[in-house]
C-alpha positions in Angstrom: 85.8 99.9 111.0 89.2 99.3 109.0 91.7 96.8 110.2 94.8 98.2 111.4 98.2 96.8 110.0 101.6 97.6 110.9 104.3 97.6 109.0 107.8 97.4 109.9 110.4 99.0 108.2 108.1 101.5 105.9 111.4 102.5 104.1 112.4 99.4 102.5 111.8 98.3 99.2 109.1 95.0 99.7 108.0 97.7 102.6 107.0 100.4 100.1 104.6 97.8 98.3 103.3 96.0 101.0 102.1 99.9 102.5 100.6 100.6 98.8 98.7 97.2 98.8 97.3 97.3 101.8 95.9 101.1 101.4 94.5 99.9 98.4 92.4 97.7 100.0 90.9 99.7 102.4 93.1 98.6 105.2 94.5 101.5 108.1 98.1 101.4 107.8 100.7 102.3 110.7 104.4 101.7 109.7 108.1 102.2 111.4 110.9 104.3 110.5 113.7 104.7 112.6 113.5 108.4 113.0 111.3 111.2 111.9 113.7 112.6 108.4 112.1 109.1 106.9 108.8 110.1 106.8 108.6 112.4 104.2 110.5 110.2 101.9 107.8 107.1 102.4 105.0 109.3 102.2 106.3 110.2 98.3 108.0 106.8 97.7 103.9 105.4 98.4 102.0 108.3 96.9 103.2 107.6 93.4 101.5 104.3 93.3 98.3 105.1 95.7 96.8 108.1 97.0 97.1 107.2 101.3 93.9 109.5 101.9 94.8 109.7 105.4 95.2 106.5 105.6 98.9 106.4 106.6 100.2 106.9 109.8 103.7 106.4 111.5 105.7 105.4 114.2 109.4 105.5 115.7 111.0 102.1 116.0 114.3 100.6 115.8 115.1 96.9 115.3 117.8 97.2 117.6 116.5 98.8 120.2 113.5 98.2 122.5 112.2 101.5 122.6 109.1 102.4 120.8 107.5 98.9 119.6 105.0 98.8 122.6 103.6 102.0 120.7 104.1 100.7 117.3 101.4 97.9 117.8 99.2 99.6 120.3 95.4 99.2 118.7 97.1 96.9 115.9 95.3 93.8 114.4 98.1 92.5 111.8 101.6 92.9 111.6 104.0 92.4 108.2 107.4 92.2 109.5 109.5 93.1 106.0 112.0 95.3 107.4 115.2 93.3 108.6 118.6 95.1 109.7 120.7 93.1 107.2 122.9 95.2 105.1 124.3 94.0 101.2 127.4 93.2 102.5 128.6 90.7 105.6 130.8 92.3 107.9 133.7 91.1 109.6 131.8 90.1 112.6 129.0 87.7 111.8 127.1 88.3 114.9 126.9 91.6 113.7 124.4 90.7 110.7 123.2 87.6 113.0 122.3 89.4 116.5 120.0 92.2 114.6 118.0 90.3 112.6 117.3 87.7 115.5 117.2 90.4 117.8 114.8 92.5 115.3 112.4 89.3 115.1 111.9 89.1 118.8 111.1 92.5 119.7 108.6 92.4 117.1 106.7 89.7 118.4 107.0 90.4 121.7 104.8 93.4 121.5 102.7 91.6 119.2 101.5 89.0 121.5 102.0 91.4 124.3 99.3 94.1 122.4 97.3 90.9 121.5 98.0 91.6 117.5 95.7 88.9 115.7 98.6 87.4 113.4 102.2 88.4 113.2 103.3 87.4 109.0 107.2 87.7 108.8 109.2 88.0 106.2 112.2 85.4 105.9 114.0 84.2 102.8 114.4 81.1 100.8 117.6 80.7 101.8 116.6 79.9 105.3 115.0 76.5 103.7 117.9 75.6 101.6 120.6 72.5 101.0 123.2 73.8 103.2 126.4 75.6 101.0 124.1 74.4 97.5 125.7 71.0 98.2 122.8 69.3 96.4 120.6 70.2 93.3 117.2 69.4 93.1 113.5 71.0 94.6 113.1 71.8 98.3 109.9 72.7 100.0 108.8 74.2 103.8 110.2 70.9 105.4 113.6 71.5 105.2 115.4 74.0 107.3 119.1 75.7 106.3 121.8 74.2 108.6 123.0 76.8 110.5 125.4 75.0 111.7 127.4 74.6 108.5 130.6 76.8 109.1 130.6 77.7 105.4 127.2 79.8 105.2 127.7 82.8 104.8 126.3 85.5 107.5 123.3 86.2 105.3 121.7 83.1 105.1 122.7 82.0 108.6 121.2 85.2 110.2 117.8 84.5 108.2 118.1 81.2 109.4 118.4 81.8 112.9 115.7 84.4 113.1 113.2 82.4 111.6 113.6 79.6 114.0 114.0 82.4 117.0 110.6 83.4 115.6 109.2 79.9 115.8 110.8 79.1 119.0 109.8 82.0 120.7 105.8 81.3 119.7 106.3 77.5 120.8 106.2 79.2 124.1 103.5 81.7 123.4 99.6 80.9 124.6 98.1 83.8 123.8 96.2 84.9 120.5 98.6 85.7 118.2 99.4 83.4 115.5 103.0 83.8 113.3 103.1 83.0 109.5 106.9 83.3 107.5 107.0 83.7 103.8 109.8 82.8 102.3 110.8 84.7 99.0 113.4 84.4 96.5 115.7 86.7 94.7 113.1 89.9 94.7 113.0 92.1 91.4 109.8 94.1 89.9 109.5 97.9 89.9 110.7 100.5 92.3 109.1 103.3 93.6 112.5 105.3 94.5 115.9 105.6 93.2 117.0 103.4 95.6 119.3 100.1 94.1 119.5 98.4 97.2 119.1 94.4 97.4 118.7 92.0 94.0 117.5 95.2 92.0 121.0 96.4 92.0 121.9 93.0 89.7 119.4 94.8 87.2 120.3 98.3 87.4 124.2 97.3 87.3 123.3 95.1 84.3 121.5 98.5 82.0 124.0 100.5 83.6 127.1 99.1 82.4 128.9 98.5 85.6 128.6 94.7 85.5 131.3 93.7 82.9 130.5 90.2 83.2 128.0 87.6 84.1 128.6 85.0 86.3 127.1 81.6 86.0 124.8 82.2 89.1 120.7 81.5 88.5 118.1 83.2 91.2 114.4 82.0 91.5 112.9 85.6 90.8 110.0 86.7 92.5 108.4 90.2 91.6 107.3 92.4 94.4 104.1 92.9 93.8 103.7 89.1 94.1 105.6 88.9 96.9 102.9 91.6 98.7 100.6 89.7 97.2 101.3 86.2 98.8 102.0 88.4 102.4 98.7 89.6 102.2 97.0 86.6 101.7 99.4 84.9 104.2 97.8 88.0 106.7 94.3 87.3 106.0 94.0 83.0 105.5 92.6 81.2 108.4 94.9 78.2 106.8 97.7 80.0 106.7 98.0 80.1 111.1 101.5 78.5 111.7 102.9 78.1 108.1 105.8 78.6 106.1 105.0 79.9 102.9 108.2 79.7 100.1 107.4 82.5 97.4 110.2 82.0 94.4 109.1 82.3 91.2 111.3 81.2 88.1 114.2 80.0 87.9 116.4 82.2 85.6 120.3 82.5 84.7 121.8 85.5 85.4 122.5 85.0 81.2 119.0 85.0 80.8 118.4 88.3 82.5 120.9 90.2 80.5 119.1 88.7 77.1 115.9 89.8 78.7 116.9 93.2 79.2 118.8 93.3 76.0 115.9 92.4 73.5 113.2 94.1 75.2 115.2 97.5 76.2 115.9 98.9 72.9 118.5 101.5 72.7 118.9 101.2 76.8 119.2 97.8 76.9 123.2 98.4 74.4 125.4 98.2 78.3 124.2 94.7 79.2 127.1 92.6 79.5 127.2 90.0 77.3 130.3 87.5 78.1 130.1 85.1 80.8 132.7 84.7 83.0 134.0 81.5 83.7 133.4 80.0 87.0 137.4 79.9 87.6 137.9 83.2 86.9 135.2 84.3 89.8 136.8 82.0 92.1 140.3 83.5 91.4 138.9 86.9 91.7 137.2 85.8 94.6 140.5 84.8 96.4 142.8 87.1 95.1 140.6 90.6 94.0 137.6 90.8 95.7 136.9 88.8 99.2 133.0 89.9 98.7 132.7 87.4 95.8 133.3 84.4 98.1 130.1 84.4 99.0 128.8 83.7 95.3 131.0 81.0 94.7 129.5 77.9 96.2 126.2 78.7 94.1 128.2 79.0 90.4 126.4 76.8 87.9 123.7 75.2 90.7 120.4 75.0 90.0 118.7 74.9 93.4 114.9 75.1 93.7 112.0 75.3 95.6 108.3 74.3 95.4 105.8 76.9 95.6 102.9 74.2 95.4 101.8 74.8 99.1 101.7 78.7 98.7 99.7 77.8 95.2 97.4 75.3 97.1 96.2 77.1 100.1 96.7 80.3 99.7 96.0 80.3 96.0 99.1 82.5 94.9 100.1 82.9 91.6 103.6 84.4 90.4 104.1 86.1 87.2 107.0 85.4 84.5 110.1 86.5 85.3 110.7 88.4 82.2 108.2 90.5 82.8 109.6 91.0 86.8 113.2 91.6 85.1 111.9 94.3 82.4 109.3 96.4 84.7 112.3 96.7 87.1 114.6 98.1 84.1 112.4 100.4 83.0 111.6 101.7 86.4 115.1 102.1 87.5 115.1 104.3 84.1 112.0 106.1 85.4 113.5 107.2 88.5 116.7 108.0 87.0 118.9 105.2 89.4 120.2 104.3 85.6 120.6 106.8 83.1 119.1 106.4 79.5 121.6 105.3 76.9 122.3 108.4 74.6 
């Protein structure tokens, strides 16, 4: 008989994949939406890539709200919690990106070890293992965890911080049978299966779009999806993965380097990619002056912080692919789905 995984937050991008990988391998998948009009839309959004044969099955569940998790994981072996409440853009309130995600984390794994779910693999973010406000350059690994602490993190990395360790804390105290892995990922790129521009594939699509009128001299270690499912799955399935953090980042890359990418290997749709670079003054000025939202880019301009994906490499055995090849397969799929139009 099939194992039976859930998946959290069936609407999201990593989500979408993880759902399409799993079916391809012959696992039963459950997955949440938060109410029944999102259904439809995952169903399509997965049946481009994989044919569910029945396969599929959902639930009602909302990160911030108890209701409806004791169901999600009733008769569940594994869980991929990918879905996380964080939205693009930190409000006014911290705790209001902070308390959800944290929040989010817990419920999950409380009716996981409650249902007696086998291993619970949750998705958390390189930034939640990084020099605190890109102080230092260099190559980090698992060991080190973000300060958050440091009163100039911005919400995003502090509320991935904070749920991670909620998550670890919260299975110190655990006895039962369930066992927690995180993974870690970089700056996620790679195809789409929906319209959607949501996350680091909007860098791309307002790259080959025209919107971006200027780069910024930010890098991002870029990790393609399908890798990324590809490391949660092992992560769901390796007896040496129990009580690990996995990072997943892949190369990395200038946000130059993208735009040349796309460029020379977009033909004709590739003419809108900005090609001046904006100096590092001019985005603080902006930053301080035009647009508050750009304050949160500014401690990273010109750092090249990285971390070391040996341990994923040496236990689980991942591999990631070249980041040129994440960068273009996103282009032309944001093309595909018409999120960016075809130059004329």
């Amino acid at each position: 008989m099939a194992e039976v995984v859930l998946v959290t937050g069936g609407s999201g991008y990593i989500a979408g994949w993880c759902i399409a990988e799993l079916l391809r391998g012959g696992y039963e998948v459950r997955t949440t939406v938060r109410d029944e009009a999102k259904k439809r839309a995952v169903l399509d959004a997965v049946s481009s890539v994989v044919d569910p044969a029945g396969r599929l099955r959902f639930a009602t569940a909302d990160l911030t709200a108890d209701e409806g998790w004791d169901a999600a994981v009733k008769g569940v072996d594994r869980v991929l919690h990918v879905a996380s409440p964080l939205g693009a853009a930190a409000p006014g309130d911290p705790d209001a990106v902070i308390a959800p995600a944290r929040d989010g984390a817990l419920r999950v794994l409380r009716a996981a070890t409650g249902a007696g779910v086998r291993r619970v693999v949750m998705t958390s973010a390189a930034n939640a293992a990084s020099p605190s406000s890109y102080a230092t350059e260099g190559v980090t690994d698992e060991t080190l965890w973000t300060d958050p602490d440091d009163p100039t993190l911005i919400p995003y990395r502090r509320a991935k911080t904070l749920a991670e360790r909620a998550a670890w804390d919260f299975m110190a105290g655990h006895t039962g049978p369930t066992e927690l892995t995180t993974v870690l990922p970089g700056a996620v790129f790679g195809p789409v299966l929906t319209a959607a521009t949501t996350g680091s594939v909007g860098i791309v699509a307002r790259m080959v779009s025209g919107a971006m009128a200027g780069i910024p001299r930010i890098g991002l270690e870029i990790v393609d999806v399908r890798d990324l499912v590809d490391v949660h799955v092992r992560a769901m399935t390796s007896p040496d993965a129990a009580g690990q953090r996995f990072l997943a980042t892949g190369e990395f890359t200038w946000m130059s380097e993208m735009a040349r990418v796309l460029r020379d290997g977009l033909g004709a749709d590739g003419r809108r990619v900005p090609t001046r670079q904006i100096p590092d003054f001019a985005v603080r000025l902006a930053a301080r002056f035009r647009d508050p939202s750009l304050r949160e880019i500014t401690p990273a301009l010109g750092r090249r912080n990285r971390h070391s994906t040996e341990k994923a490499r040496r236990v689980l055995g991942w591999q990631a692919r070249p980041a040129r090849e994440t960068v273009l397969d996103c282009a032309r799929s944001l093309i595909e789905h018409g999120a960016v139009r075809r130059s004329a």
